[in-house]
PDB file with SEQRES, HELIX, SHEET and CRYST1 records, atoms N, CA, C and O in Angstrom:
SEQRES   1 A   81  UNK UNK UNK UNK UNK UNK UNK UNK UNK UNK UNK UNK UNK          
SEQRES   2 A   81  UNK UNK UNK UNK UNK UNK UNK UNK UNK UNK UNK UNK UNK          
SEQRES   3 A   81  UNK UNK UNK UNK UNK UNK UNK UNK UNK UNK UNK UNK UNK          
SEQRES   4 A   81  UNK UNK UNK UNK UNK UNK UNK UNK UNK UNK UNK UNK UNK          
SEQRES   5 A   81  UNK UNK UNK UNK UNK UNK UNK UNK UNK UNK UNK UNK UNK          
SEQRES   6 A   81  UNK UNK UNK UNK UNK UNK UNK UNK UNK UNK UNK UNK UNK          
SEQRES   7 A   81  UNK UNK UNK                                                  
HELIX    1 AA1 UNK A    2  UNK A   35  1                                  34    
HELIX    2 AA2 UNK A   43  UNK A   46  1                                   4    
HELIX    3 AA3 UNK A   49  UNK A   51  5                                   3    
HELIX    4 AA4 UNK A   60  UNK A   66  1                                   7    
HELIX    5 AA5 UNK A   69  UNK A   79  1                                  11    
CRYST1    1.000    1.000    1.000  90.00  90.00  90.00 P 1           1          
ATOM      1  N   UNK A   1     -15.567  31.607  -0.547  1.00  0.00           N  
ATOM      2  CA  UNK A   1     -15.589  30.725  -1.708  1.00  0.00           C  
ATOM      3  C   UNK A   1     -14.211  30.101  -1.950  1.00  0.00           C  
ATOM      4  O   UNK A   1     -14.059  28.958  -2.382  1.00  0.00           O  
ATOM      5  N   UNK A   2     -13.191  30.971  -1.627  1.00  0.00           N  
ATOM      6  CA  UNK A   2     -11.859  29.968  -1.704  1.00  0.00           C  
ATOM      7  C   UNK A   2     -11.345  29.045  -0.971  1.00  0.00           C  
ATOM      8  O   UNK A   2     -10.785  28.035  -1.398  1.00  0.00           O  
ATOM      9  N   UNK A   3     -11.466  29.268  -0.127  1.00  0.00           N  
ATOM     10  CA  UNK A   3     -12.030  28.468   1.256  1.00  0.00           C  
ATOM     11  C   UNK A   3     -12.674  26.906   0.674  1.00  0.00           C  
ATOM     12  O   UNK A   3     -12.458  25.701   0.795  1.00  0.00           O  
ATOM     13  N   UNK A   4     -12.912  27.150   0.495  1.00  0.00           N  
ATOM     14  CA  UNK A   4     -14.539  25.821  -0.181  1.00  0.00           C  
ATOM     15  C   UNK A   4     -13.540  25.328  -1.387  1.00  0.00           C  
ATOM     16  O   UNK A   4     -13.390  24.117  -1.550  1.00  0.00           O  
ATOM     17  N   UNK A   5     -12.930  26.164  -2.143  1.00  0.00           N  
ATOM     18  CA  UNK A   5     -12.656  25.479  -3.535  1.00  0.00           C  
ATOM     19  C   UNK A   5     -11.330  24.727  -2.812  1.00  0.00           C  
ATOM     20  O   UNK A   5     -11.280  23.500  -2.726  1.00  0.00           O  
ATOM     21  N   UNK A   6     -10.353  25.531  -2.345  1.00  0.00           N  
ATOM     22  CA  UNK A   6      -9.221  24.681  -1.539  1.00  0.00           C  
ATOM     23  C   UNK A   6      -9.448  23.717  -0.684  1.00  0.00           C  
ATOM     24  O   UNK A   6      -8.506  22.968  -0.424  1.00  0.00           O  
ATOM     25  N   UNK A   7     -10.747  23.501  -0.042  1.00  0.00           N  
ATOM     26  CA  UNK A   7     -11.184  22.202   0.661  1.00  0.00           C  
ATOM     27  C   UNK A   7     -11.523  21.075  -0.407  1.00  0.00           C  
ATOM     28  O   UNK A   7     -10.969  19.977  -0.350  1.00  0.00           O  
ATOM     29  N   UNK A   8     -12.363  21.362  -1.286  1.00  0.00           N  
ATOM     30  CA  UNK A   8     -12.091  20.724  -2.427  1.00  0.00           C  
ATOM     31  C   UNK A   8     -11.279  19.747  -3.349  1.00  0.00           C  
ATOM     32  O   UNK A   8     -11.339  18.602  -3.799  1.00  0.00           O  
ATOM     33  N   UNK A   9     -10.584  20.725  -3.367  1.00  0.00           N  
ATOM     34  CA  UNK A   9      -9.336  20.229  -4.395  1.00  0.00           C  
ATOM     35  C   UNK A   9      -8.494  19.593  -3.833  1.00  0.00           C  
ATOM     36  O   UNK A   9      -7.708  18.852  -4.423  1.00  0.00           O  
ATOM     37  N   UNK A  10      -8.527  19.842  -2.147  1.00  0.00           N  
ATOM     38  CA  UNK A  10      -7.306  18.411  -1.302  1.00  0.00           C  
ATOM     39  C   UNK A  10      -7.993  17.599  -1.190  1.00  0.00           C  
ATOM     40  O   UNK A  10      -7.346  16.551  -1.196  1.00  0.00           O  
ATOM     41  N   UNK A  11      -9.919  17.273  -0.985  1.00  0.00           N  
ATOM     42  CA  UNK A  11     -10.392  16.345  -0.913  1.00  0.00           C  
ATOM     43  C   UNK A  11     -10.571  15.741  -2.119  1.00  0.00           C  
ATOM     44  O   UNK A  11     -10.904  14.578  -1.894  1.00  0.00           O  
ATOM     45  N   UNK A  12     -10.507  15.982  -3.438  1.00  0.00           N  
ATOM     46  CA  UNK A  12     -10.235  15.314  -4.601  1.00  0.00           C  
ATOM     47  C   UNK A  12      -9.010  14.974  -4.951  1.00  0.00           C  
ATOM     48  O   UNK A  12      -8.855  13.876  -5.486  1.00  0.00           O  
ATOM     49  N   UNK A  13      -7.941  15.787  -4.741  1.00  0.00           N  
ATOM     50  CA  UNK A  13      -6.138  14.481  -4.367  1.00  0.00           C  
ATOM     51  C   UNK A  13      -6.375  13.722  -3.842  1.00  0.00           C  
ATOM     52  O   UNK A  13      -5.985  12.637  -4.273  1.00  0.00           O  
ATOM     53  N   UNK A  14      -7.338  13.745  -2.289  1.00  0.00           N  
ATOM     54  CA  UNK A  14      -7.201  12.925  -1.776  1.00  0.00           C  
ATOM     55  C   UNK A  14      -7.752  11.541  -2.562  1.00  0.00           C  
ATOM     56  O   UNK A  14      -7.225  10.447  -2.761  1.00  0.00           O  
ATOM     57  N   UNK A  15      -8.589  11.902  -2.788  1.00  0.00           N  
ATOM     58  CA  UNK A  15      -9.932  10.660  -2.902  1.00  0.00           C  
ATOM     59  C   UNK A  15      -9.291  10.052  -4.413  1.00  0.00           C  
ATOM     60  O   UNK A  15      -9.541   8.887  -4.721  1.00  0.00           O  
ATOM     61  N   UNK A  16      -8.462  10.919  -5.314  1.00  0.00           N  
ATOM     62  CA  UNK A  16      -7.975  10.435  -6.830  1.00  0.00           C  
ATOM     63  C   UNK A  16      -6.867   9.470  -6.214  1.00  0.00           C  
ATOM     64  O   UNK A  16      -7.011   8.267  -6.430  1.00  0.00           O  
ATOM     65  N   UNK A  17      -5.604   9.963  -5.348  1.00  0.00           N  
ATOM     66  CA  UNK A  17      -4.912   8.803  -4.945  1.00  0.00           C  
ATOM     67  C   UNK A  17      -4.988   7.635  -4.274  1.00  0.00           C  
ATOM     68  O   UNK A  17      -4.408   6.555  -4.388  1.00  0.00           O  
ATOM     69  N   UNK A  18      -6.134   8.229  -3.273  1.00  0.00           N  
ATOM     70  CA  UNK A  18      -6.958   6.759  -2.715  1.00  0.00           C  
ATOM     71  C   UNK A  18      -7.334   5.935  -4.021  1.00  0.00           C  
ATOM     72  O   UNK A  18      -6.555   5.028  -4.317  1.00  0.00           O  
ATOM     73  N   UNK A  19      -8.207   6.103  -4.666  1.00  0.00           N  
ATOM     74  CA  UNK A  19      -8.780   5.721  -5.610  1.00  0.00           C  
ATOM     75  C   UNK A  19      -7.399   4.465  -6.937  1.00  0.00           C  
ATOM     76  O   UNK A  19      -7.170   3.278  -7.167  1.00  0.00           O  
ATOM     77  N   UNK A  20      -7.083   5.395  -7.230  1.00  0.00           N  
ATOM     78  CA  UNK A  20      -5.550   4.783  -7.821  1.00  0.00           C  
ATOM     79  C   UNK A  20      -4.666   3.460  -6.544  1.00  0.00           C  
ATOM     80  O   UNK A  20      -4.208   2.325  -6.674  1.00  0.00           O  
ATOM     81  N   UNK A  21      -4.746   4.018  -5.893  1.00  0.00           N  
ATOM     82  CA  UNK A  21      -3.738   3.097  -4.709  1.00  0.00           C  
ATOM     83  C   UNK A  21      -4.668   1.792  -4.598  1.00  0.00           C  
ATOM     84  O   UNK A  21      -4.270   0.647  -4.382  1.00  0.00           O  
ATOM     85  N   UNK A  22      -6.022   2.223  -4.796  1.00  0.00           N  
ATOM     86  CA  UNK A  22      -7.441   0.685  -4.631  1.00  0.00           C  
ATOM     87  C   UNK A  22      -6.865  -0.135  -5.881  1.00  0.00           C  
ATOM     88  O   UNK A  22      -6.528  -1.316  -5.950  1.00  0.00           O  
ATOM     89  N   UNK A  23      -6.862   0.938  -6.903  1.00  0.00           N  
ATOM     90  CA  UNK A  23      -6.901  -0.003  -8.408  1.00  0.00           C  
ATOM     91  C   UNK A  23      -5.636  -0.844  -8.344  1.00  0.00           C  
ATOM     92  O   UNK A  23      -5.644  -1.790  -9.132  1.00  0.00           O  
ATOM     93  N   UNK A  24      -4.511  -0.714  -7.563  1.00  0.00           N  
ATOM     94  CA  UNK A  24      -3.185  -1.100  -8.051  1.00  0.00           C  
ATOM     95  C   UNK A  24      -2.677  -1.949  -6.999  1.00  0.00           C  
ATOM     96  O   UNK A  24      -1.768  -2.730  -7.280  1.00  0.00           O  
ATOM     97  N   UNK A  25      -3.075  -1.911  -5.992  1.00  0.00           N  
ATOM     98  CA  UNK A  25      -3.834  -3.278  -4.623  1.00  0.00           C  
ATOM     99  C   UNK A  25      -4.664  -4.526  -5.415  1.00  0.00           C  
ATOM    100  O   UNK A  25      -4.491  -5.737  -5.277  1.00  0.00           O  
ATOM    101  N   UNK A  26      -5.626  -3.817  -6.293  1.00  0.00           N  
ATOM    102  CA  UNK A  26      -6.569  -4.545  -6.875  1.00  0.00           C  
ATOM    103  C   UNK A  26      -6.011  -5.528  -8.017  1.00  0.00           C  
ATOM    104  O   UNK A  26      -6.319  -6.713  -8.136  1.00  0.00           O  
ATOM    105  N   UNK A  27      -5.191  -4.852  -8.776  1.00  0.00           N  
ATOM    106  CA  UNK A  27      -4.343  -5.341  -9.896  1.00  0.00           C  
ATOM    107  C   UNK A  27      -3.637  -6.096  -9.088  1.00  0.00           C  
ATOM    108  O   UNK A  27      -3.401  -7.191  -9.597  1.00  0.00           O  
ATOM    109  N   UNK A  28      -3.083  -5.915  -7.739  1.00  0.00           N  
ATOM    110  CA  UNK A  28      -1.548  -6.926  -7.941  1.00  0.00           C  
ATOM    111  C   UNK A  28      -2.166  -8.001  -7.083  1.00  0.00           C  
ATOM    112  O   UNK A  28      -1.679  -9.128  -7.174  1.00  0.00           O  
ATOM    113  N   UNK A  29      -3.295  -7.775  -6.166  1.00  0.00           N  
ATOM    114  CA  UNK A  29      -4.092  -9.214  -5.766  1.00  0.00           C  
ATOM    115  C   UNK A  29      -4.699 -10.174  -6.773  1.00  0.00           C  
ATOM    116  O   UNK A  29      -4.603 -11.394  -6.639  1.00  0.00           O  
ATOM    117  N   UNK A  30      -5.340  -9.577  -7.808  1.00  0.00           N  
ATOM    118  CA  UNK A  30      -5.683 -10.704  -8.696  1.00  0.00           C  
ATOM    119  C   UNK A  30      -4.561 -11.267  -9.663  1.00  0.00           C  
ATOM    120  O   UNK A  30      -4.775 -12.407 -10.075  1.00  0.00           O  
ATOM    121  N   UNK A  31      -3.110 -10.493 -10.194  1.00  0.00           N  
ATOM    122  CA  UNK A  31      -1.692 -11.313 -10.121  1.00  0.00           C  
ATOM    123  C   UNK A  31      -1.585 -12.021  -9.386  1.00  0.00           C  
ATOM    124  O   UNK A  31      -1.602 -13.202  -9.734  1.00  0.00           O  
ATOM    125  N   UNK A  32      -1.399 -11.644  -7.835  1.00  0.00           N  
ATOM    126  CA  UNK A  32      -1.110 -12.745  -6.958  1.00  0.00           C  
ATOM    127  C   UNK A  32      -1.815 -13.966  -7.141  1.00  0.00           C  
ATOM    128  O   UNK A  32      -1.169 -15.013  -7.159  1.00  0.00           O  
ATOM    129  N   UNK A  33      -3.419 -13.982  -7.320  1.00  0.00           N  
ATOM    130  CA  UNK A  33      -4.065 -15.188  -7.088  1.00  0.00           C  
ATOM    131  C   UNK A  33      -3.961 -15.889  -8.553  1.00  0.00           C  
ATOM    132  O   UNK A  33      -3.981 -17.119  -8.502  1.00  0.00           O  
ATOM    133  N   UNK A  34      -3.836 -15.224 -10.056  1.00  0.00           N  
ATOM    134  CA  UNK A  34      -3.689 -15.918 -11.141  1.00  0.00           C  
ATOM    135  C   UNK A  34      -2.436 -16.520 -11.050  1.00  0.00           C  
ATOM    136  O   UNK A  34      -2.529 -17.641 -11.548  1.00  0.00           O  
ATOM    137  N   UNK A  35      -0.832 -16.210 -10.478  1.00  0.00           N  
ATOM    138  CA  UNK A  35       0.102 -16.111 -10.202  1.00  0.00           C  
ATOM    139  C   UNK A  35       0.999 -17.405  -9.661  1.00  0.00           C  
ATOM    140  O   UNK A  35       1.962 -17.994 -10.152  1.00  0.00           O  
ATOM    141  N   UNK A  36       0.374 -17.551  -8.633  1.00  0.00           N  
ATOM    142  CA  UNK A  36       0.385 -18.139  -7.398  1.00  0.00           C  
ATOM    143  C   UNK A  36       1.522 -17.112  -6.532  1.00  0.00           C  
ATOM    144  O   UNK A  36       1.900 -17.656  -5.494  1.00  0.00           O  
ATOM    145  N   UNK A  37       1.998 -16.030  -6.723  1.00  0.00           N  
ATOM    146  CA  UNK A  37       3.707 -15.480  -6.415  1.00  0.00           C  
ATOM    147  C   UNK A  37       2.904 -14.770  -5.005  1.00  0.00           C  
ATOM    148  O   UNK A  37       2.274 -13.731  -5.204  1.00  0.00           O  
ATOM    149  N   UNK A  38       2.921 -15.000  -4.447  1.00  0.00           N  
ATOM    150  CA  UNK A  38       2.780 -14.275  -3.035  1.00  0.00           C  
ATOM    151  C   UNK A  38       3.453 -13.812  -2.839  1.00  0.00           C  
ATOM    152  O   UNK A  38       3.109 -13.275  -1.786  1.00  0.00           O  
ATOM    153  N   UNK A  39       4.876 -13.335  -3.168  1.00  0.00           N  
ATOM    154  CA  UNK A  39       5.444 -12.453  -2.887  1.00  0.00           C  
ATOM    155  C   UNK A  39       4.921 -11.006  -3.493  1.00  0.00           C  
ATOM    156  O   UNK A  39       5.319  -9.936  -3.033  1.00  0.00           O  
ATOM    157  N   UNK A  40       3.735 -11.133  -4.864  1.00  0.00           N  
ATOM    158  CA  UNK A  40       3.817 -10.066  -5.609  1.00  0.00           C  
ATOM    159  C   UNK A  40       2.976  -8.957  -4.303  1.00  0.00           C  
ATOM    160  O   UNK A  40       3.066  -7.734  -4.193  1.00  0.00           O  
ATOM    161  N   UNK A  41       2.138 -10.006  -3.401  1.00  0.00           N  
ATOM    162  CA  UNK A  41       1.505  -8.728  -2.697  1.00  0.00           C  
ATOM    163  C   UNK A  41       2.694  -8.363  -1.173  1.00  0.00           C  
ATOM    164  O   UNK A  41       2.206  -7.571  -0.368  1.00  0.00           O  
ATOM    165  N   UNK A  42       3.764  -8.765  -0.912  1.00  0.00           N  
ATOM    166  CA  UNK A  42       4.415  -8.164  -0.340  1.00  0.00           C  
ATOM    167  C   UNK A  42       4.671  -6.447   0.285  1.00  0.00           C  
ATOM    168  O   UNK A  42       5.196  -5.761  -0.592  1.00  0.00           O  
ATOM    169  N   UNK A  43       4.562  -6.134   0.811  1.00  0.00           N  
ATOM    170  CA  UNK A  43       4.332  -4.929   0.962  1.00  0.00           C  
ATOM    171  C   UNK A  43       5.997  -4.218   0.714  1.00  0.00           C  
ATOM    172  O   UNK A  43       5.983  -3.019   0.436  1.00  0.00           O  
ATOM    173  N   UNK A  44       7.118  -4.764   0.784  1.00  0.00           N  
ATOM    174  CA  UNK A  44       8.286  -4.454   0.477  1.00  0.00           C  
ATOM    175  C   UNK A  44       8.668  -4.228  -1.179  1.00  0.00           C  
ATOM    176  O   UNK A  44       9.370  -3.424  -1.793  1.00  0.00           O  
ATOM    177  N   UNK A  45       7.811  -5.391  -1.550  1.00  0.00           N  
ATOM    178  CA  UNK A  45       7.825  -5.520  -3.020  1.00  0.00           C  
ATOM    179  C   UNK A  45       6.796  -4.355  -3.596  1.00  0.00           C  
ATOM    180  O   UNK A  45       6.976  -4.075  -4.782  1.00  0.00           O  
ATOM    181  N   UNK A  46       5.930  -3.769  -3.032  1.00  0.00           N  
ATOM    182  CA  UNK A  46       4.791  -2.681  -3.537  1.00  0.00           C  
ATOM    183  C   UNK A  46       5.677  -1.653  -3.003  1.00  0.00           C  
ATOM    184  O   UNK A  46       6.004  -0.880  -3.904  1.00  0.00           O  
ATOM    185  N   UNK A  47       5.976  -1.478  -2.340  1.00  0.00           N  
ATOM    186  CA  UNK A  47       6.911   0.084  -2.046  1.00  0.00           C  
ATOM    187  C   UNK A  47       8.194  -0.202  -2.556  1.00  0.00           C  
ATOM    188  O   UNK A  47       8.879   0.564  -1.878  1.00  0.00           O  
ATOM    189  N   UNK A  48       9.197  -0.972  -3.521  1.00  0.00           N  
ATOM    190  CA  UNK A  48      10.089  -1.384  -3.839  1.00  0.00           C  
ATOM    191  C   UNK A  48      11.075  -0.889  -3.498  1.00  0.00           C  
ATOM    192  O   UNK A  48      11.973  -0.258  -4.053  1.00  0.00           O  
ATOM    193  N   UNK A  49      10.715  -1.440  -1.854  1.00  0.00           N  
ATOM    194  CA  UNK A  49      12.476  -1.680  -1.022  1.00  0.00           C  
ATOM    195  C   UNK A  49      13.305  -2.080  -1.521  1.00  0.00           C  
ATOM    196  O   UNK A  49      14.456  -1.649  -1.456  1.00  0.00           O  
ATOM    197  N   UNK A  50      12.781  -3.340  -2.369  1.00  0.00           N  
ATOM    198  CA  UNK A  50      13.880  -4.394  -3.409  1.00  0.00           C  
ATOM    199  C   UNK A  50      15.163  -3.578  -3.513  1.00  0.00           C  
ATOM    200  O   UNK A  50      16.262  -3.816  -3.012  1.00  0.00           O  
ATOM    201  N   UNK A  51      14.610  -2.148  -4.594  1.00  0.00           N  
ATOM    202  CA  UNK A  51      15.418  -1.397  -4.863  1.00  0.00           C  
ATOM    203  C   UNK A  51      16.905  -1.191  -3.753  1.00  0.00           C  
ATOM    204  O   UNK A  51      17.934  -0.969  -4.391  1.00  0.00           O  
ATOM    205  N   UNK A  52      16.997  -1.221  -2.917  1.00  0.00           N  
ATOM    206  CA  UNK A  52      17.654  -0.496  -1.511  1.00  0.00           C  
ATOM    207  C   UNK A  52      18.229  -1.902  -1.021  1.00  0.00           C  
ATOM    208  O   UNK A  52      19.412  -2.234  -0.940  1.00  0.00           O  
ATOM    209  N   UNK A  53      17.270  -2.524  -0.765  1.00  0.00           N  
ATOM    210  CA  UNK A  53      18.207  -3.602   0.212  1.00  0.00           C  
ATOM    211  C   UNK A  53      17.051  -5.080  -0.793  1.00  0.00           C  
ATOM    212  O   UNK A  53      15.865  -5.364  -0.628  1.00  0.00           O  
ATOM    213  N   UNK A  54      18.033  -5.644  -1.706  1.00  0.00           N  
ATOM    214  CA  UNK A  54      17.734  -6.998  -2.935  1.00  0.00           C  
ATOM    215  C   UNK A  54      17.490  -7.804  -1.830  1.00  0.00           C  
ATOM    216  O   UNK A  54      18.078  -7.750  -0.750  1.00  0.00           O  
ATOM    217  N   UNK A  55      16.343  -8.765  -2.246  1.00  0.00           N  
ATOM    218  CA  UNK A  55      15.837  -9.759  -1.139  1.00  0.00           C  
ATOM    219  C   UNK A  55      15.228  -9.882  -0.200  1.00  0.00           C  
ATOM    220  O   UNK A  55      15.041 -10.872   0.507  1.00  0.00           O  
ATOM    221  N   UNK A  56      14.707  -8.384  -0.098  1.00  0.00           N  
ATOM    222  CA  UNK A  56      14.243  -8.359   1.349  1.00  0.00           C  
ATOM    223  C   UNK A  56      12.539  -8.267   0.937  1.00  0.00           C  
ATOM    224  O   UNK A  56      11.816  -7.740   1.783  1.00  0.00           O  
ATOM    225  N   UNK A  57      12.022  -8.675  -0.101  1.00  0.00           N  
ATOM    226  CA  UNK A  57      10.620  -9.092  -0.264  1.00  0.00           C  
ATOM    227  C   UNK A  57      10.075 -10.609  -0.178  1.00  0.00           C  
ATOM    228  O   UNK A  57       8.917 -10.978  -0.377  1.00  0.00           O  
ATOM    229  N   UNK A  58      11.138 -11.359   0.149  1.00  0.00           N  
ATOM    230  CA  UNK A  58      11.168 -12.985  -0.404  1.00  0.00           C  
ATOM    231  C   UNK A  58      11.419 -13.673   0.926  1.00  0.00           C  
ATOM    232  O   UNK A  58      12.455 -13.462   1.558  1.00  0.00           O  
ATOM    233  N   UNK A  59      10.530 -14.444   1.321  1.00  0.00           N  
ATOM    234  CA  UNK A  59      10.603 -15.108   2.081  1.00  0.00           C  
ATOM    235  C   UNK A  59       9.772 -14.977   3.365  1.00  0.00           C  
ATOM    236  O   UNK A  59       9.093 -14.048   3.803  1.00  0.00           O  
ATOM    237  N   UNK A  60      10.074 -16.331   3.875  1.00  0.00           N  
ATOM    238  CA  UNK A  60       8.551 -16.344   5.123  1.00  0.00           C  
ATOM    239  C   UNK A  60       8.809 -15.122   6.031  1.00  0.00           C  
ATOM    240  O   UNK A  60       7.849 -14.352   6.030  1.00  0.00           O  
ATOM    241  N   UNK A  61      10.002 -14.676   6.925  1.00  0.00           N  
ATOM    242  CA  UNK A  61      10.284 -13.909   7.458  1.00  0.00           C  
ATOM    243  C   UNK A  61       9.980 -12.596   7.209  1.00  0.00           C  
ATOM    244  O   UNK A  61       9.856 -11.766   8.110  1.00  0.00           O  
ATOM    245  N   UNK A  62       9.827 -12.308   5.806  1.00  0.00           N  
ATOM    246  CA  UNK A  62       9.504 -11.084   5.109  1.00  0.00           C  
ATOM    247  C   UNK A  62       7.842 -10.815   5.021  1.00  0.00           C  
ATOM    248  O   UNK A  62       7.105  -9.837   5.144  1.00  0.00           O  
ATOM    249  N   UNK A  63       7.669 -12.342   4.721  1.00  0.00           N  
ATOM    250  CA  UNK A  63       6.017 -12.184   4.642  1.00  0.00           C  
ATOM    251  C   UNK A  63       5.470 -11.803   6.307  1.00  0.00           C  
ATOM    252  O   UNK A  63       4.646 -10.954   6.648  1.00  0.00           O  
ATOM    253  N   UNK A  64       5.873 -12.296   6.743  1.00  0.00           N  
ATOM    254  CA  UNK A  64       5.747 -11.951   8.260  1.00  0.00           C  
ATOM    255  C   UNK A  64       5.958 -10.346   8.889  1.00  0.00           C  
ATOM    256  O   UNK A  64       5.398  -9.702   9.776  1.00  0.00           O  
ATOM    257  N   UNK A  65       6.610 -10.189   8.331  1.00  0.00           N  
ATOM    258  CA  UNK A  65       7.381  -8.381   8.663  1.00  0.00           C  
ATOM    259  C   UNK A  65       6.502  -7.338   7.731  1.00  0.00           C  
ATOM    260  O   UNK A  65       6.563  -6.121   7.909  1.00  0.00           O  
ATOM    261  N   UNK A  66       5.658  -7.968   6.692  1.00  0.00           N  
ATOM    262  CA  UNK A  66       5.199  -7.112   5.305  1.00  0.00           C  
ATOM    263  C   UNK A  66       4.050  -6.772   6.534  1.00  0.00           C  
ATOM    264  O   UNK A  66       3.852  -5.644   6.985  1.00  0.00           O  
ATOM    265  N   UNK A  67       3.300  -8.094   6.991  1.00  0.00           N  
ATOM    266  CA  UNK A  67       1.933  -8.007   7.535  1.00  0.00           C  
ATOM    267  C   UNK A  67       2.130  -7.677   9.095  1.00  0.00           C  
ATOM    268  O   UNK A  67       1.072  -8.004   9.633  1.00  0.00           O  
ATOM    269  N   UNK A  68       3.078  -7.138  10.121  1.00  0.00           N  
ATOM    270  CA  UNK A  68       3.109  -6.745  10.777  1.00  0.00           C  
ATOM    271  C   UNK A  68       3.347  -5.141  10.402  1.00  0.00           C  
ATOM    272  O   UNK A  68       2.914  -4.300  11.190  1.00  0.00           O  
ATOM    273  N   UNK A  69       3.863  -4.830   9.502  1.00  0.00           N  
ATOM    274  CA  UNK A  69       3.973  -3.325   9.373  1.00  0.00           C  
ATOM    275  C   UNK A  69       2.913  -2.897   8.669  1.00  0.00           C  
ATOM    276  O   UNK A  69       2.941  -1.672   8.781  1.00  0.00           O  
ATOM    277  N   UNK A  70       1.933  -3.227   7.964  1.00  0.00           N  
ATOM    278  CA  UNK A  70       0.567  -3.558   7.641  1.00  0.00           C  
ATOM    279  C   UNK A  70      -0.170  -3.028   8.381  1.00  0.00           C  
ATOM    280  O   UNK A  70      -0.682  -1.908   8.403  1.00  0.00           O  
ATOM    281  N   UNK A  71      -0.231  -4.119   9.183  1.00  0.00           N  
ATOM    282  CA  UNK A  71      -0.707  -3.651  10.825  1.00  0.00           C  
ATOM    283  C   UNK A  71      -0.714  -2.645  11.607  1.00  0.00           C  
ATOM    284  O   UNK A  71      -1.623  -2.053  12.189  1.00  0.00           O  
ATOM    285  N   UNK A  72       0.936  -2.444  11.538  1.00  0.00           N  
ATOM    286  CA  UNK A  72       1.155  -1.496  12.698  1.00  0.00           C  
ATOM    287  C   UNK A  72       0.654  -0.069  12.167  1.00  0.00           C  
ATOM    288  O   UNK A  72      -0.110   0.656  12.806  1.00  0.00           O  
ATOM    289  N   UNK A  73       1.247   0.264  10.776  1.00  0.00           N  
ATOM    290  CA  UNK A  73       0.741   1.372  10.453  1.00  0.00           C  
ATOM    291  C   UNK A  73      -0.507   2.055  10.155  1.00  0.00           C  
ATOM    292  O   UNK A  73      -0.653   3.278  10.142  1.00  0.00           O  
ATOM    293  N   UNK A  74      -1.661   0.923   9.846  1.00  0.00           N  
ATOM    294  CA  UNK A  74      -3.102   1.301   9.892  1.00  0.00           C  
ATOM    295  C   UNK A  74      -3.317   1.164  11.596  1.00  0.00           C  
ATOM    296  O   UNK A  74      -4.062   1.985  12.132  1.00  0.00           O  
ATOM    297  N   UNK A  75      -2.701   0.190  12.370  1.00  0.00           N  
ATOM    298  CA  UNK A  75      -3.254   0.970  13.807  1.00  0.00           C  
ATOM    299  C   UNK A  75      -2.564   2.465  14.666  1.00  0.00           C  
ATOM    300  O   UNK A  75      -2.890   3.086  15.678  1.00  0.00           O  
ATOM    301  N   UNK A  76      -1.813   2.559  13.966  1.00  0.00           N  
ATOM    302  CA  UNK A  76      -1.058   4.255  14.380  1.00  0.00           C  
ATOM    303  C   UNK A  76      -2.044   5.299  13.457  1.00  0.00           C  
ATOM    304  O   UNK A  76      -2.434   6.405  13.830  1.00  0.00           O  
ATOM    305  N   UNK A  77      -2.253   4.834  12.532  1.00  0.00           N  
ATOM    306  CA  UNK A  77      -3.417   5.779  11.848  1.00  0.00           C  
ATOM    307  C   UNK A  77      -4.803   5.767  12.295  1.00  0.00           C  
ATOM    308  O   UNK A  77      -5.685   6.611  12.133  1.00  0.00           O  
ATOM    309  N   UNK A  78      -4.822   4.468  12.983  1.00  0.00           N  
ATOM    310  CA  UNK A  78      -6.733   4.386  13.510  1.00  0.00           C  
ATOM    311  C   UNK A  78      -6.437   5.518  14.866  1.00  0.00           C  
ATOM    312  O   UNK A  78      -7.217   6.469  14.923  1.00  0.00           O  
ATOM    313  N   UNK A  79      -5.470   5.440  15.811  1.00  0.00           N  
ATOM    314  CA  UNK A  79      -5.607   5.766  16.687  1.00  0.00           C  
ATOM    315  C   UNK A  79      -5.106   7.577  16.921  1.00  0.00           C  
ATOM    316  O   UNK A  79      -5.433   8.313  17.851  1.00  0.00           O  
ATOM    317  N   UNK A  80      -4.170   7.924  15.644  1.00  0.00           N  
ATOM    318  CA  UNK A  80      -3.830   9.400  15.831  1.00  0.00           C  
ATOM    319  C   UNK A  80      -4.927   9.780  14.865  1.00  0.00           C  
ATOM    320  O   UNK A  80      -4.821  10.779  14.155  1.00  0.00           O  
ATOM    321  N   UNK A  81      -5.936   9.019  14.838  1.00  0.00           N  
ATOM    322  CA  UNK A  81      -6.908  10.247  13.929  1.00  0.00           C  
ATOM    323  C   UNK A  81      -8.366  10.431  14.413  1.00  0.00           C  
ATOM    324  O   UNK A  81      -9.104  11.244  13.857  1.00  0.00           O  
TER     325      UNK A  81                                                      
END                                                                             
C-alpha cells in the first residue's frame, strides 16, 4: 500500500505542475496574441534569463535560438524516454 500511495503522490506533482506550466503557456500566448509582443512567448523571457544576461530575449536571433532549444529539448526528451 505504500508503494501505491508514493506512486501516487509523484504522479500528482507530476500532473499539478504539468497542469500549472499549461495554464501559464496558456496565459502568456493569449498576452502574446492580445499584445502583439512576441517576445512575451520567448522562451528566454519565460525562464527569465533576462535576469543573468539583459537582452538576450529580444530580437530575431533570439527568437530563433528560443525555438531551436524548444526543439532540441522536447527531441532529447522524445528520444531518452
Amino acid at each position: 500500500m505504500e508503494k501505491n500511495l508514493k506512486k501516487r503522490l509523484k504522479e500528482t506533482l507530476f500532473a499539478t505542475v504539468l497542469f500549472f506550466a499549461f495554464v501559464h503557456i496558456a496565459i502568456l500566448v493569449v498576452y502574446t496574441a492580445v499584445s502583439g509582443k512576441i517576445e512575451t512567448i520567448n522562451i528566454f523571457n519565460i525562464l527569465n534569463f533576462n535576469f543573468f544576461l539583459p537582452g538576450i530575449g529580444y530580437g530575431l536571433v533570439s527568437q530563433l535560438l528560443s525555438i531551436l532549444l524548444i526543439f532540441g529539448v522536447a527531441l532529447t526528451i522524445f528520444f531518452l524516454m
